[in-house]
N, C-alpha and C positions, 0 to 999 in steps of 0.2 A: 201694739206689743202687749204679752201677755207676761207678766211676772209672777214666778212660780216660789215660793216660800218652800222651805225643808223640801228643797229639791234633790237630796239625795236618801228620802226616806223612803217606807215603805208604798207609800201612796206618790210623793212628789217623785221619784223616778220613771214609773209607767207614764204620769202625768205630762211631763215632759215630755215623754215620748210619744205620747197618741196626739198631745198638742204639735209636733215637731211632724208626725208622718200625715196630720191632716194643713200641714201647710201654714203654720200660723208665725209669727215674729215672737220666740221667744226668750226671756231670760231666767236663766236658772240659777237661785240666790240659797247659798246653803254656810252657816258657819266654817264647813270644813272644806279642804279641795275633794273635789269626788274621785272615789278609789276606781272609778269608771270612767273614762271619756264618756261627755255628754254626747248626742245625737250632733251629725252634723247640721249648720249652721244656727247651733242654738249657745249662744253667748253664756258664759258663767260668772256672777261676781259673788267672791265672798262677804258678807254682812252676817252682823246677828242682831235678832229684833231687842236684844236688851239695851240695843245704843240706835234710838229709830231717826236719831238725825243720819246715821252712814248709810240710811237707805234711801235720802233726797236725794242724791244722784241714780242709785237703778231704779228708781220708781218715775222719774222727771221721764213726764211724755207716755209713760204705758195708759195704755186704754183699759184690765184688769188685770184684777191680782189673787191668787191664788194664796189665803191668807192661813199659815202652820204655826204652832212654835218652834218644830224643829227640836224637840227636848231643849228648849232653854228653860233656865231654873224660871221656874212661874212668879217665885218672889220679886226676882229683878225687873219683871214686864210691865209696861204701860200702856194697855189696850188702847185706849183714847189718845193718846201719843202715835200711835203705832197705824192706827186710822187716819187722822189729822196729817199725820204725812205722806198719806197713798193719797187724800184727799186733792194736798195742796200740789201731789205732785199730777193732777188730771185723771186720776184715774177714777172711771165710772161705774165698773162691774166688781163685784170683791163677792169672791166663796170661800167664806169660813170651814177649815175642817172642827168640827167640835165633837162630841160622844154624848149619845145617850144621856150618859149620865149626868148632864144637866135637868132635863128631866124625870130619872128615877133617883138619884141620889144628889138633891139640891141642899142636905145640910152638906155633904161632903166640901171639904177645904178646897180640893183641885176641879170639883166639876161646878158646886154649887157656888164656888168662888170665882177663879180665875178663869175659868170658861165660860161661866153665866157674865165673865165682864166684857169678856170678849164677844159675845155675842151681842150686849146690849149697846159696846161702841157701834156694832155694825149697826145694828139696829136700828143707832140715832146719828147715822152717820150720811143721812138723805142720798146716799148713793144706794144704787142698786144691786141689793145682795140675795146670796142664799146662804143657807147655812145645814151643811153635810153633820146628820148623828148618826155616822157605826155604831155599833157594839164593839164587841171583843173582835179583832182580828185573828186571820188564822195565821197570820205571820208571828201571830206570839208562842206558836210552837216552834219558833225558830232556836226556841231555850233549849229544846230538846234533841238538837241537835250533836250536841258533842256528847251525850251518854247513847243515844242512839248509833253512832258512828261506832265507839268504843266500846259497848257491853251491849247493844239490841235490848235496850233496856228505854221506860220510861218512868218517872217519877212527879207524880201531880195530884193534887189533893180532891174530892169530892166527885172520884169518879165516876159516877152514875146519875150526875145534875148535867142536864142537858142545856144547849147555848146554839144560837144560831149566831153563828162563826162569822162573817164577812170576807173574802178577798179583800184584798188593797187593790188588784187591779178592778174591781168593780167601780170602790169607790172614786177612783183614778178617772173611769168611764165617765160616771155622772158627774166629777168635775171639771173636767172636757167639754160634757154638755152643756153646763153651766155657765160655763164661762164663755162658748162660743154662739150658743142658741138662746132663741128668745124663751120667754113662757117663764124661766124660774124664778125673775125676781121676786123676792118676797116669800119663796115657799123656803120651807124645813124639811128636809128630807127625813126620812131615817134607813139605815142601811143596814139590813143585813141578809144572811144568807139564804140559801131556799131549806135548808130544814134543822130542826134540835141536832146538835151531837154531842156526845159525853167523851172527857180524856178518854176514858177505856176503847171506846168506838173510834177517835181518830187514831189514837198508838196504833188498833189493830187495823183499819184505812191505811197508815204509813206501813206497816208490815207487810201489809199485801202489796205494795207499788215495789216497797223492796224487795218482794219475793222471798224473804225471809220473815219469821214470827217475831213480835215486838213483846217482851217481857213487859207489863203494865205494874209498877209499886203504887200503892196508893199512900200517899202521905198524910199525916194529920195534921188539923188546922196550925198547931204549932211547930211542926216540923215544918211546915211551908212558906209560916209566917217568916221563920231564923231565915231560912234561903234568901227572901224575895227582899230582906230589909239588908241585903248587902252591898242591891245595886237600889234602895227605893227608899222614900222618905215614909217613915213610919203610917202616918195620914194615909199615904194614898194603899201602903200595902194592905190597910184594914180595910177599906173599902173596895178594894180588888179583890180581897176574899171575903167580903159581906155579898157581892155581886156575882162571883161564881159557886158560891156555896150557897146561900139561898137568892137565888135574884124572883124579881119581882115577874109576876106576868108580864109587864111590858118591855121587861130585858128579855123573855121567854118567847116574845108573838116576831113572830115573822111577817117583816112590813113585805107590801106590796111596789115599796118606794123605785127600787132600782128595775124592775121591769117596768113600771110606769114610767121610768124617766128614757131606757135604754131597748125598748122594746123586744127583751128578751130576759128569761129568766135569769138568776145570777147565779154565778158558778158553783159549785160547789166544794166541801172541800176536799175529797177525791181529786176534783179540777185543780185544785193551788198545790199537794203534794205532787202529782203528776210534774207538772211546770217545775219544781223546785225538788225535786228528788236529789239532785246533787249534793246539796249540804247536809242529806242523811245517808250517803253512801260511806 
């Protein structure tokens, strides 16, 4: 059995589903009830990794685990807790999703903290793991969704700094891979897309899929700051905008990671609005 963590996210939904249509025993473990019927014969239990003994029973007997937070508050977490009981509960395979920015932003509090610990439980956790580094996902223009419904409008700060974007169904792919095939233990991926693109460039990508022109506002660092600290803890909104406003070359390079693992280029993101046009109609 395969146990899938933040199985109603971005990533943990395709997840389940490519695990679920290539035949696999799986359980899909999310804080919430999913707003979605999961895939037939795939089991649902609710857990949240801030209390890792309610996950002795769904993890007792799985063979790997598909390891998310799930947006739980990173404070409350106990990485080595949280290992120790996929551990004791048999299970052998574990793919960490973690970001980048463990290694380009390691003073940061949520990548150089709480993700660098979660990687290092895996790490020393003598089970056999990998560990998935996205960049920015392109599901984070799902923000812009409701001014784009209502005024054909976008609003984003440093629009002419370019990012290689990720799908979550990519990352979804490689950990499917991961978790089903041999070869990855031990490796660090990094994930991201096949090329740079800037706000300005995706707004007007989503304008063309809509067939209508997408107004582009360019916001300033503080104007974006106030927005982003409504739904974000101060820490990470700085460092969300230290990393799209100036990121480093290796937030800039486009790995070769997801065709080397998937034997095909990675989508683009043309490819993710296409699939998800709906929520900008």
């Amino acid at each position: 059995m395969i146990v899938v963590t933040g199985a109603t996210g971005n990533v943990g939904r395709p997840l389940v589903q490519a695990l679920a249509a290539a035949g696999e025993q799986v359980m899909a473990v999310s804080r919430r009830v999913p707003d979605a019927a999961v895939p037939d014969g795939v089991g649902h239990r609710q857990a949240d990794l801030t209390d890792p003994e309610r996950l002795r029973p769904v993890l007792d007997g799985a063979d790997a685990l598909f390891l998310h937070d799930g947006g739980a508050g990173a404070h409350l977490l106990r990485p080595r807790d949280i290992v120790d009981v996929a551990k004791a509960g048999g299970v052998g395979r574990i793919v960490l999703l973690s970001s980048i920015g463990v290694a380009t932003r390691p003073q940061s509090a949520s990548h150089g903290g709480m993700m660098r610990a979660f990687e290092d439980a895996v790490r020393q956790s003598a089970m056999a793991w990998t560990i998935l580094r996205p960049g920015a996902f392109n599901s984070n223009m799902y923000a812009w969704a409701e001014t784009v419904r209502a005024q054909r409008t976008v609003a984003a700060p440093f629009g002419d700094v370019g990012l290689p974007t990720v799908d979550p169904a990519d990352i979804a792919e490689v950990a499917a891979a991961a978790l089903r095939g041999d070869g990855h233990a031990g490796q660090v991926y990094a994930l991201t897309g096949p090329a740079l693109t800037t706000p300005r460039q995706r707004a007007e990508m989503l304008g063309h899929a809509l067939g209508e022109p997408i107004r582009f506002v360019e916001q300033t660092r503080d104007e974006a700051r106030a927005q982003m600290l409504q739904f974000l803890p101060e820490p990470v909104v700085e460092t969300t905008l230290d990393a799209i406003g100036e990121p480093t070359s290796a937030e800039q390079r486009i790995s070769p990671d997801v065709e080397r693992v998937l034997g095909r280029a990675p989508h683009t993101f043309t490819d993710w609005v296409q699939r998800n046009i709906t929520a900008f109609r």
